[in-house]
C-alpha positions in Angstrom: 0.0 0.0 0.0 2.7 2.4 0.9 4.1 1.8 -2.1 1.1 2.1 -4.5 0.9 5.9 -2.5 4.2 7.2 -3.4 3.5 6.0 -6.6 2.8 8.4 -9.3 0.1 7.4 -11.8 0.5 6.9 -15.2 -0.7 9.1 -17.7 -1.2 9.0 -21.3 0.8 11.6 -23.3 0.2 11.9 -27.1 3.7 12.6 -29.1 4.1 13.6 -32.3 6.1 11.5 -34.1 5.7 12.1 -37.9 7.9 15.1 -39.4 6.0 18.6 -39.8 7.2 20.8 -42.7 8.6 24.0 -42.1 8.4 23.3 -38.2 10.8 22.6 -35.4 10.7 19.0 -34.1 9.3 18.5 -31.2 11.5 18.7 -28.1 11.9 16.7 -25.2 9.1 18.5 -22.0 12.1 19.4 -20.2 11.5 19.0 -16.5 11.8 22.4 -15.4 9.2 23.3 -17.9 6.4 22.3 -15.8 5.6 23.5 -12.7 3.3 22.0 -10.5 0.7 22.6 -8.8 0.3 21.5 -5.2 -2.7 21.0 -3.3 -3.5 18.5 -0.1 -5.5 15.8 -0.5 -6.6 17.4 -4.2 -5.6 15.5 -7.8 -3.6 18.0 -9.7 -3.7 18.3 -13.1 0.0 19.9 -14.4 0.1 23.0 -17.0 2.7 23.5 -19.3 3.4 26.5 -19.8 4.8 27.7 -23.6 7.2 29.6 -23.8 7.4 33.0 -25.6 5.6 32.1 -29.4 2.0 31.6 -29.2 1.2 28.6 -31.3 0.3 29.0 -35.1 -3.6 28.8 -36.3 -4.5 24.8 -36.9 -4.2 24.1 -40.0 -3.7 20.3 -41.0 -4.3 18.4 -37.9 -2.0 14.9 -36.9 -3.4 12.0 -35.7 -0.6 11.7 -32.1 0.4 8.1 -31.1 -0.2 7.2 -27.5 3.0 6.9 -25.6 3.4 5.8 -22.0 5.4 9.0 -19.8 7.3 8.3 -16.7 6.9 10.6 -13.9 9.3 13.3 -13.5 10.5 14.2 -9.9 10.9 17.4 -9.5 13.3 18.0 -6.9 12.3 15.6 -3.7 8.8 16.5 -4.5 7.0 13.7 -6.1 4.3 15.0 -8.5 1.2 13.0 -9.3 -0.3 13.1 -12.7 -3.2 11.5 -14.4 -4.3 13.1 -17.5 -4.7 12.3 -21.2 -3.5 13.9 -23.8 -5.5 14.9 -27.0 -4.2 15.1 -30.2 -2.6 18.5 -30.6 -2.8 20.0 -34.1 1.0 21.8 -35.1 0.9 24.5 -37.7 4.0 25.6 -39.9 6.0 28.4 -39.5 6.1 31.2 -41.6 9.4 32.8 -42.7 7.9 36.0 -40.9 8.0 34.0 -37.1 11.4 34.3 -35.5 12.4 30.5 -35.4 12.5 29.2 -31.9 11.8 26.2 -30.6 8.1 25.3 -29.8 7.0 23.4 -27.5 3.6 20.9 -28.3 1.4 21.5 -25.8 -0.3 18.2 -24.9 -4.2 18.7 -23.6 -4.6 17.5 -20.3 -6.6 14.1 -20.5 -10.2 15.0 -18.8 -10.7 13.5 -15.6 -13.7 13.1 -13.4 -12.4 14.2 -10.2 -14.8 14.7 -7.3 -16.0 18.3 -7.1 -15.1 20.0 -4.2 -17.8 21.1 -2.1 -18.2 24.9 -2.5 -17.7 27.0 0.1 -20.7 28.5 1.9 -22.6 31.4 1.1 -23.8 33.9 3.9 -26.8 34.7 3.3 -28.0 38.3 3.4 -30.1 39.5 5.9 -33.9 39.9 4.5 -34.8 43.7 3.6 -37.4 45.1 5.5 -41.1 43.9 4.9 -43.5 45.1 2.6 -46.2 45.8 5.4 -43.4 48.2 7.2 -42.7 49.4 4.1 -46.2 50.6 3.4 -46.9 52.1 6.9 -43.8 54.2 6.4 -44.6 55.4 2.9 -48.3 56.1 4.4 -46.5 58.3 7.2 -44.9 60.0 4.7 -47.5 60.7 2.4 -49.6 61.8 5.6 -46.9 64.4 6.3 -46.2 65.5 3.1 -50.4 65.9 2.3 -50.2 68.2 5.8 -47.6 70.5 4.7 -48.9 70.9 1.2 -52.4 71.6 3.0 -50.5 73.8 5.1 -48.7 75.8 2.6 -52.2 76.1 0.7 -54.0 78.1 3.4 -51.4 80.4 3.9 -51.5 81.1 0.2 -55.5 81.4 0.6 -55.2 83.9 3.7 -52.3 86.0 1.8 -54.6 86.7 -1.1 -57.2 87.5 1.1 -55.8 89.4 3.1 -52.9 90.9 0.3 -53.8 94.9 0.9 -53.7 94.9 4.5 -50.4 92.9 4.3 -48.8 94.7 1.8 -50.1 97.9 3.8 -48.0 96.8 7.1 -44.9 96.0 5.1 -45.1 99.5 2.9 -45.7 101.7 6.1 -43.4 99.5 8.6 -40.6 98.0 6.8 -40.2 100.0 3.5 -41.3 103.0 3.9 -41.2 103.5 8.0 -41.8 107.6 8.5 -40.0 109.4 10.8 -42.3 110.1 14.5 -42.2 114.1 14.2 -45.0 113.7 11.2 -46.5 117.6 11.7 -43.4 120.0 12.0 -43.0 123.5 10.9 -40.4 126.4 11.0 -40.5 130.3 9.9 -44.6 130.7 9.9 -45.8 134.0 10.0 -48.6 134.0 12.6 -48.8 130.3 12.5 -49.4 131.3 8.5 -47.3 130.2 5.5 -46.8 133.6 3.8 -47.7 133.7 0.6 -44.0 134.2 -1.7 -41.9 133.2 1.0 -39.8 130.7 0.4 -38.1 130.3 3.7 -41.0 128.5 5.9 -42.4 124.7 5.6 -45.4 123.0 6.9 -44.9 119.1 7.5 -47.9 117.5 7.7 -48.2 113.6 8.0 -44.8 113.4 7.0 -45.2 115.5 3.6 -43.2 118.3 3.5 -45.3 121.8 2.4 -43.2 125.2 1.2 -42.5 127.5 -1.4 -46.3 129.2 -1.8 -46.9 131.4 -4.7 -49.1 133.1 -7.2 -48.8 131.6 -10.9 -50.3 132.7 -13.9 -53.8 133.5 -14.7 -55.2 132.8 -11.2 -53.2 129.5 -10.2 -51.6 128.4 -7.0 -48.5 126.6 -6.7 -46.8 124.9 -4.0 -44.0 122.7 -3.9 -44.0 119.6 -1.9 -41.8 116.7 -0.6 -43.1 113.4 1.0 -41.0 111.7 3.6 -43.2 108.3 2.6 -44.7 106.4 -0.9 -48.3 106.0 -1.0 -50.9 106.0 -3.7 -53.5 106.7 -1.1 -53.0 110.3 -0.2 -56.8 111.4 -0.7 -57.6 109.0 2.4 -55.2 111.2 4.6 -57.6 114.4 3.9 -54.8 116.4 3.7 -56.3 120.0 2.5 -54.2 123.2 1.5 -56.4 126.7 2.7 -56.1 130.6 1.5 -56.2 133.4 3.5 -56.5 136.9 3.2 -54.8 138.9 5.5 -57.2 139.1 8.2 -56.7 135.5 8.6 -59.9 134.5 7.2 -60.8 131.5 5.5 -61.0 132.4 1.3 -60.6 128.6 0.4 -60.0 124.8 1.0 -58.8 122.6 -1.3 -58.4 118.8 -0.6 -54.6 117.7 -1.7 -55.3 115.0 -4.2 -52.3 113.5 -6.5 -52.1 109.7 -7.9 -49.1 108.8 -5.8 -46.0 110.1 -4.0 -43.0 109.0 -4.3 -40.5 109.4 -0.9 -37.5 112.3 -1.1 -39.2 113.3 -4.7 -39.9 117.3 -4.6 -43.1 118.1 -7.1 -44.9 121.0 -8.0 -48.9 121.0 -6.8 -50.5 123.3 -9.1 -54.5 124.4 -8.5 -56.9 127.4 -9.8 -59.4 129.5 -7.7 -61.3 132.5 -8.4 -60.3 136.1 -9.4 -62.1 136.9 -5.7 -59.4 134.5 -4.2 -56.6 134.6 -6.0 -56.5 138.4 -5.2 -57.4 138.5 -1.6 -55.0 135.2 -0.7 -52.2 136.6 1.6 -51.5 133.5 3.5 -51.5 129.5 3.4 -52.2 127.0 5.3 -51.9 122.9 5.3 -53.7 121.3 7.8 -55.8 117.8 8.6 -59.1 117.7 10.3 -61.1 115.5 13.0 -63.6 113.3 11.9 -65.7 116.0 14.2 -64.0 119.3 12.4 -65.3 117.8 9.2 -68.7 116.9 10.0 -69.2 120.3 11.8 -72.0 122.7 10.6 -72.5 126.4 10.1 -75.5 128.3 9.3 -75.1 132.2 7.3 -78.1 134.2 7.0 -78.3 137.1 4.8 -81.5 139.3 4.8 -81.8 142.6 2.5 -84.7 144.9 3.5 -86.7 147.9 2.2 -89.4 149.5 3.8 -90.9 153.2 2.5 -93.9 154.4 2.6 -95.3 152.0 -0.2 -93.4 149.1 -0.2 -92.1 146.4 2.3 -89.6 144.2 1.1 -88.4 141.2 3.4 -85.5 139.0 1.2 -83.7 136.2 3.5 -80.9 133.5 2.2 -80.2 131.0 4.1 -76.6 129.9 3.5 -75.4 125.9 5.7 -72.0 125.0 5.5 -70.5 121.7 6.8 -66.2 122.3 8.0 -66.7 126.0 6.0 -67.9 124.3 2.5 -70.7 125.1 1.2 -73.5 122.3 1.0 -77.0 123.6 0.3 -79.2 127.1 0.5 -82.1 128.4 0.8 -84.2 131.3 -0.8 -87.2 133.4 0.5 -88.4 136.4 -1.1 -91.2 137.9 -0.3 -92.5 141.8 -0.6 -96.2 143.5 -0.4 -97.1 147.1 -1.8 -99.6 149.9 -1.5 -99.8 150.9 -5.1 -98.2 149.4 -8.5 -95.6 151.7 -9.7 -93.0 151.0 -11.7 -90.6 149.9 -8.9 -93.4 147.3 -7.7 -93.1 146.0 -11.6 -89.1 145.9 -11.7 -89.6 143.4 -8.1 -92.3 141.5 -9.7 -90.1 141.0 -13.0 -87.0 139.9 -11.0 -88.9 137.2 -9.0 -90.3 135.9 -12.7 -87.5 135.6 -14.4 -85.8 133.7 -11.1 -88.8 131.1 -11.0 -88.8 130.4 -14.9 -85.3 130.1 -14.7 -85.5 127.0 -11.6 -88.7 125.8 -13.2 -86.6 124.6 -16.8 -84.6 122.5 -14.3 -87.4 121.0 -12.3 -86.3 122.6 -9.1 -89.5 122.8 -6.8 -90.9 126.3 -5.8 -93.7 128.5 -4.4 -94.5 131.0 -6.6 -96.9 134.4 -7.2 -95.8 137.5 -8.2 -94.3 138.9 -4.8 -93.3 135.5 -3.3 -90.8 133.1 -4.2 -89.4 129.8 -2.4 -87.1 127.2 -3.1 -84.2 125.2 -1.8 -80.5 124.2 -3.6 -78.8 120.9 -2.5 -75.4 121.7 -4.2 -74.9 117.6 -3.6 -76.9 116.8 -5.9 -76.1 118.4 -8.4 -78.4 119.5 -11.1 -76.7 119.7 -14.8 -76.1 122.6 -16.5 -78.0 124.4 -13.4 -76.2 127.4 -12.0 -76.2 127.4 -8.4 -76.1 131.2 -7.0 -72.6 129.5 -5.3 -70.9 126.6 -6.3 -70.7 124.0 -3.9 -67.3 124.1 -1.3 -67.4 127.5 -1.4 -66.0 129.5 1.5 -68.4 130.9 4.3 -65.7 134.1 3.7 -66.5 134.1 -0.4 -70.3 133.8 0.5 -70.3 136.6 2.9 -68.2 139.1 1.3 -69.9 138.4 -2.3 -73.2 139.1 -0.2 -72.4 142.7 1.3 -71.3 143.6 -2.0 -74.7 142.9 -3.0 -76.1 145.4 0.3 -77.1 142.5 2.0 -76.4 142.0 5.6 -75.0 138.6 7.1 -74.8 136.9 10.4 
């Protein structure tokens, strides 16, 4: 037994014998050719390895005798082989190949060793199951559904709610005024003289100066806003005329499209001859919601009374803040005998009744009484108003004595 161990086993190597033109004979496998491969308890199957030339394409294969080979020992290693050799097919050399000596390779014979058992394979652990998976991805999608929601409402209150929004940030964040919003300097009696150019009225952060006469019968100011807004007309800002016993000639409310902060413009406006040649001081001013809903009352009576006629005339002038808003007229007279001064009063109240009547304005009528009432706001078109509405208290009075009427 020990003997049949150390033993090598035979193999079967196919030679070729028979001459190959244009081809180096075969040479003896020189030992240290092969090199073996060692592995315990494992059958071995030896590869010769060629050296250098790569062996030509097949091209007339030789049948290879079978020829017994004894084992080699390499060293003091005995080497164990057991394979069979195919035929190996040997193709000439060309004059182009460098002519070195070529080893045959002989094919290993095919042997049915016992496969070795493969090594095991750790298995990976199992990925999370579906059912987690799904509660997760419903989490998720919960979340995600709550922001989006979330996000949606916001949107929904910001459009409602986009003026007063954009309000906070234009008044607190862009345009933030300075505290001091009503500030003055060089008045004249608390007064804006009229071609001075050295005193300023602030009011609600818009700066007011530089008063003058223009042509024609225009006013012009210049002004310079410490703020942007397109809503000045809510701020009832009004610019006032004086004459120089300080009273009231006219009011006019400051309207423009929109201001534009540290930009200086030029506020141009028209009044009447009476006005524009009286107006010796200016004033910008805001008032309370009670100031502006205030009421005055201007009654104007002329009178004659001789020894034939008695003449009783009474206007009736209201005024809400110093604007005119409505009137009223009452004329009445008597006589003793028609003359032709009883004929001119009679004419006067005619022509004033047929005049209302082609506007459909409701009277009392005979030929020495007339009564009717004007609401200048509603106006009546093409109707002319003995004033136009806004006008001054002051304008309504004065216009009044010139006519020998007394007022109070």
């Amino acid at each position: 037994m020990d003997n049949t161990n150390n033993q090598t086993t035979n193999t079967e190597v196919s030679t070729n014998t028979t001459p190959v033109q244009n081809t180096v004979s075969a040479q003896p496998v020189n030992a240290t050719a092969v090199q073996p491969q060692v592995q315990s308890n494992v059958n071995v199957n030896p590869v010769l390895i060629q050296e250098q030339q790569p062996v030509a394409p097949v091209q007339q294969p030789v049948q290879q005798p079978v020829t017994q080979v004894q084992p080699a020992q390499v060293g003091s290693v005995p080497v164990q082989q057991s394979q069979q050799v195919s035929p190996t097919p040997v193709a000439p050399v060309t004059p182009e190949q460098s002519v070195q000596p070529q080893v045959t390779q002989p094919q290993p014979a095919v042997v049915n060793p016992a496969p070795p058992t493969p090594p095991m394979t750790e298995v990976a652990p199992m990925p999370v199951t579906p059912t987690q998976e799904e509660i997760i991805s419903t989490h998720k999608k919960t979340h995600s559904n709550t922001i989006l929601f979330i996000i949606v409402i916001i949107l929904i209150l910001f459009v409602l709610f986009m003026d007063n929004i954009l309000d906070f940030v234009d008044k607190n964040i862009i345009n933030k005024v300075p505290n001091n919003q009503n500030t003055s300097e060089n008045l004249l009696n608390g007064f804006l003289k009229i071609e001075d150019k050295t005193g300023y009225l602030k009011v609600n952060n818009i700066k007011f100066y530089n008063v003058k006469k223009g042509n024609g019968t225009n006013i012009i100011l210049n002004y310079e806003p410490y703020k942007t807004t397109s809503k000045i007309e809510e701020e009832g800002i009004y610019i006032e005329l004086y004459n120089a016993d300080k009273e009231i000639l006219d009011k006019k409310l400051f309207i423009v499209d929109k201001i534009e902060k540290d930009v200086v413009r030029t506020y141009t406006y028209e009044v009447t001859n009476d006005v524009y040649a009286d107006a010796f001081y200016a004033l910008v001013k805001t008032y309370t919601d009670k100031e502006l809903s205030s009421t005055k009352t201007l009654t104007c009576k002329y009178e004659v009374n001789d020894n034939n006629i008695t003449l009783n005339y009474v206007n009736t002038f209201e005024f809400t803040n110093n604007s005119l808003t409505k009137y009223n007229i009452n004329k009445e007279f008597s006589y003793k005998e028609e003359n032709e001064t009883v004929n001119n009063y009679k004419e006067e109240l005619k022509k004033e009744y047929l005049n209302i009547t082609d506007y459909n304005i409701q009277s009392e009528y005979n030929d020495t009484l007339l009564k009717y009432n004007i609401d200048l706001n509603n106006e009546v078109k093409d109707f002319k108003p003995l004033y136009k509405k806004d006008t001054i208290i002051t304008i309504v009075k004065n216009k009044e004595k010139l006519k020998k009427w007394k007022c109070e």
